[in-house]
N, C-alpha and C positions, 0 to 999 in steps of 0.2 A: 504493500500500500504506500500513495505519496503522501506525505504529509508537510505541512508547513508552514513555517515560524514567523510568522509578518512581525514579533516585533522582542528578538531573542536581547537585543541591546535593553530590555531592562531589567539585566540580570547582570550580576557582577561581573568582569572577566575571567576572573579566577576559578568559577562556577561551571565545573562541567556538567554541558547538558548532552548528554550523547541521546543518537533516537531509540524508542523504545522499541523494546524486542518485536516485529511482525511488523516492523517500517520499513520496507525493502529503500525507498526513493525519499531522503531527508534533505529538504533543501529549508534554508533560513533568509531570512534576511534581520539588520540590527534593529531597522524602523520601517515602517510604510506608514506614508502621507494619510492622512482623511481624505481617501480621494477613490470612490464606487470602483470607479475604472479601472483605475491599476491593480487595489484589492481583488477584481474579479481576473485581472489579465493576469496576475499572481498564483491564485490559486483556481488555476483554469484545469489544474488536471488534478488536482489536490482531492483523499478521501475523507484527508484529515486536516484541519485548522487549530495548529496553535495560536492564541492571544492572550495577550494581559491586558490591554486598554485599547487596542485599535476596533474603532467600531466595527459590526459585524452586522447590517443593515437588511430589512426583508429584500429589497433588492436584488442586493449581493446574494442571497441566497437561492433567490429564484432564479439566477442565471450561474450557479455552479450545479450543473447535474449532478456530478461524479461524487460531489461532498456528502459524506457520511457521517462526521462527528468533527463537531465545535469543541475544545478543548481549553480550556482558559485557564492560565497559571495564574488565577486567584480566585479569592474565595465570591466575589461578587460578580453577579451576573450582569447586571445595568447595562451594560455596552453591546449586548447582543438579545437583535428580535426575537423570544420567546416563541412568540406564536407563529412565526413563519418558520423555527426549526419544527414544530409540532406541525404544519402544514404540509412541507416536503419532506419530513419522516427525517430528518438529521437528530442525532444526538446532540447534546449539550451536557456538559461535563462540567464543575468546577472542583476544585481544591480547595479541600477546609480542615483548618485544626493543626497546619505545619508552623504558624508561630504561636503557639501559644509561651515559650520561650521570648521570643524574639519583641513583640510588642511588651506585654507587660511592663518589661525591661523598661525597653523606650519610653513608656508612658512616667516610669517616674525618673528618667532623664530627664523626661519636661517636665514633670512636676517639681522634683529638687531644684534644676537649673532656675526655673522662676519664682519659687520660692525663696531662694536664695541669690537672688538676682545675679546667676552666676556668670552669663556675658559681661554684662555690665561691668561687674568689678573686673572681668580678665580686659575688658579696655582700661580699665583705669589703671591696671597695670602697664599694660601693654602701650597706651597711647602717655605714657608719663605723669599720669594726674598723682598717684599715691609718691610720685618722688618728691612731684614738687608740694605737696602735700606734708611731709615731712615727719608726720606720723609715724610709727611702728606698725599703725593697722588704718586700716581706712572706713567707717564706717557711715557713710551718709545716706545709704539706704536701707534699712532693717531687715536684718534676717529673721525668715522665718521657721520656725522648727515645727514638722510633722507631728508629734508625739503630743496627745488627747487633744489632734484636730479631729473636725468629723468629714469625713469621705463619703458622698455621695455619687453612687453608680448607677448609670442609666445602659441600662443592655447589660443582662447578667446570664451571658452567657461562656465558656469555655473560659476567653480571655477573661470576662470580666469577673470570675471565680477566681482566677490566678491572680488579679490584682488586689480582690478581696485577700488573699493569703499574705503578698508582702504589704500591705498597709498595717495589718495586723502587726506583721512584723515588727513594725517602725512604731506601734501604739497609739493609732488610728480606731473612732469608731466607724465603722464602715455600716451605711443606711444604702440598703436592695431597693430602688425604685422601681412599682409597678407602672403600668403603661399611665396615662394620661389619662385621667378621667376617669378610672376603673378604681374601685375596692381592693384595696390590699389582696391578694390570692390566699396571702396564708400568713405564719407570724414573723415569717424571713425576710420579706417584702413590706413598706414604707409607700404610701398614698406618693404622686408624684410631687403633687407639690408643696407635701412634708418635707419634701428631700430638698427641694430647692430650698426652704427655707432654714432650714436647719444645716446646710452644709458648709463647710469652709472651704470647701473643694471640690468640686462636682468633673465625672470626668464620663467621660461618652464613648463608648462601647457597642453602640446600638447599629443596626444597618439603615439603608436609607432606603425611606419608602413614601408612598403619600401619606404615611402616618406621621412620619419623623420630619418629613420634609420642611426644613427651615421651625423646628423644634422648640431650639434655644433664638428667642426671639426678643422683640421689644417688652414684648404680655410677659413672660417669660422671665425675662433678666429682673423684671420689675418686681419678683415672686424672692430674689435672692438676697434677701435682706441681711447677714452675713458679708457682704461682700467679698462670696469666693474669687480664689480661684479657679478657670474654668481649664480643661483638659479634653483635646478632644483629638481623639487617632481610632475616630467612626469614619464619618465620611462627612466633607466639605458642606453639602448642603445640606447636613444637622442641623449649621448655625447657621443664621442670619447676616454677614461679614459687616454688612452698616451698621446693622443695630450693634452688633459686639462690639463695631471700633466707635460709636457713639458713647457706650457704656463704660467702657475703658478711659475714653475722652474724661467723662463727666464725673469719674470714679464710682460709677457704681458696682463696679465689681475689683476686684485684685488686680487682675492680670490674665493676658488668654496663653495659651502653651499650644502647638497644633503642629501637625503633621500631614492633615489635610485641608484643600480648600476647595470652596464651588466650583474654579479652573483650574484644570491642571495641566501644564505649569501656571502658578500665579498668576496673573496679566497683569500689566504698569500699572490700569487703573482700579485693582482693588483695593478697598477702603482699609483692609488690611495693613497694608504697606505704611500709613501712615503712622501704626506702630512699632514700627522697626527699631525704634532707639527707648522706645518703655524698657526701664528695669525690671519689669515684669512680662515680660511677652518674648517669648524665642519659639520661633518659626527651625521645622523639619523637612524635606522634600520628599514628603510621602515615600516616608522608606523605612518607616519603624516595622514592616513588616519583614526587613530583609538582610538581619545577620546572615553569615553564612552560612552556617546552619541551617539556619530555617530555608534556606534556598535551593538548598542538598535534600532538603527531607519533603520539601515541596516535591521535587526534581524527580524522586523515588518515587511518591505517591501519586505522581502523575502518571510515570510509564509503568508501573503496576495496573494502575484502570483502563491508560491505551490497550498495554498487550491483550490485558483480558477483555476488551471489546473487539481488538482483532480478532483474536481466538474464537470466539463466540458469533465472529462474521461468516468466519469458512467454514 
């Protein structure tokens, strides 16, 4: 079978991806354009499509006969028409559960680093201010310490158990948000906008749907009376980008910490960007998903479901 990689370039280089067992014809490329055409003149004889973010449109789909399974090296599907694979009989594949290592980690990168306004002070090394400063230690913006804040999580699922675990660690109470607008399920779960209100930290774990969609909002931030900080390595259009850098403006909240955003890559004119020099706000390029590790055990778990789809074709 052919299979292939429109967009193997968001994987490390380090990162062997060889094809998986029952791939006779393995061709890659690092990136392909958002462009119908070429995608289609691409994978013109292709059985199989690997993707990680290249859109994969009803379109595109209706004019690859030979396409047999959509493949996607991550866990969200968003970027590929659902009902047009269920239309012309293509599988659709995703990969879940290979960072649970990998993000958690990251999430309290960004949480420590903004709590502790850790860029900020490495410029004020860096850029000269603690020299001429004169001081022993530099202290002009307040550190903040983990231990009995309260940690609020929204999306408790795999990852957001594993974050539940090192919060704990650090002597965090950690409050289970249930969905919006629902009853608590049970006694482990917290009404939602109990959480908001009660948390010093709120961090987002959830997927993106027209439930979550633009979630953390103007209504929303105005519910976080605490003034957390906000964490979020769900997905970009969780938050609101105005309203968060409004709230951050006006201080209604601590500081934002993120790894995702509504465009990815950023674009010049998100409102984001305007806090780039906050001692509380450090920006990640959507890649908390991707120690090495976790790119290896993706990489495996992939070609374990290819071959056994092969296998199951002939």
């Amino acid at each position: 079978m052919q299979a292939v990689f429109l967009d193997k370039g968001t994987f490390s280089d380090g990162v062997d991806l060889p094809a998986p067992e029952g791939v006779t014809d393995y061709i890659t490329y690092d990136d392909t354009p958002a462009d119908s055409d070429l995608i289609i003149e691409r994978c013109q004889e292709a059985d199989i499509i690997f993707t990680n973010k290249v859109q994969i449109s009803a379109e595109v789909i209706a004019k690859l006969p030979k396409l047999k399974l959509i493949q996607l090296t991550a866990t969200g599907m968003n970027n590929v028409d659902q009902e047009a694979c269920k239309t012309h009989n293509v599988a659709l594949y995703n990969v879940a559960g290979y960072a649970v290592k990998s993000v958690p980690e990251h999430t309290f990168m960004l949480m420590l680093n903004a709590m502790r306004a850790g860029i900020y002070y490495h410029q004020k090394v860096a850029d000269g201010t603690w020299r001429d400063n004169g001081n022993f230690c530099l202290l002009d913006t307040s550190l903040v310490d983990l231990e009995d804040k309260t940690l609020g999580i929204i999306g408790v699922g795999t990852i957001g158990k594993r974050v539940t675990e090192i919060a704990r660690a650090f002597g965090m109470t950690v409050l289970w948000a249930d969905h919006q607008g629902r009853t608590p399920r049970n006694d482990d779960y917290t009404a939602f906008d109990e959480v908001l209100d009660r948390s010093d930290v709120i961090s987002l774990h959830c997927p993106l749907n027209e439930q979550t969609q633009h979630l953390i909002n103007q209504d929303t931030l105005a519910k976080m009376s605490k003034q957390p900080l906000l964490v979020n390595v769900a997905r970009g259009g969780v938050v609101d980008s105005q309203a968060l850098a409004d709230a951050i403006h006006n201080e209604q909240i601590l500081g934002y910490a993120t790894d995702v955003f509504e465009q990815e890559p950023i674009t010049a004119d998100d409102p984001l960007l305007s806090l780039s020099h906050h001692p509380r706000v450090i920006f990640s390029p959507h890649n908390a998903w991707g120690s090495k590790s976790a790119q290896e055990t993706l990489w495996q778990m992939l070609s374990e479901q290819v071959a056994d789809f092969v296998n199951d074709s002939q």
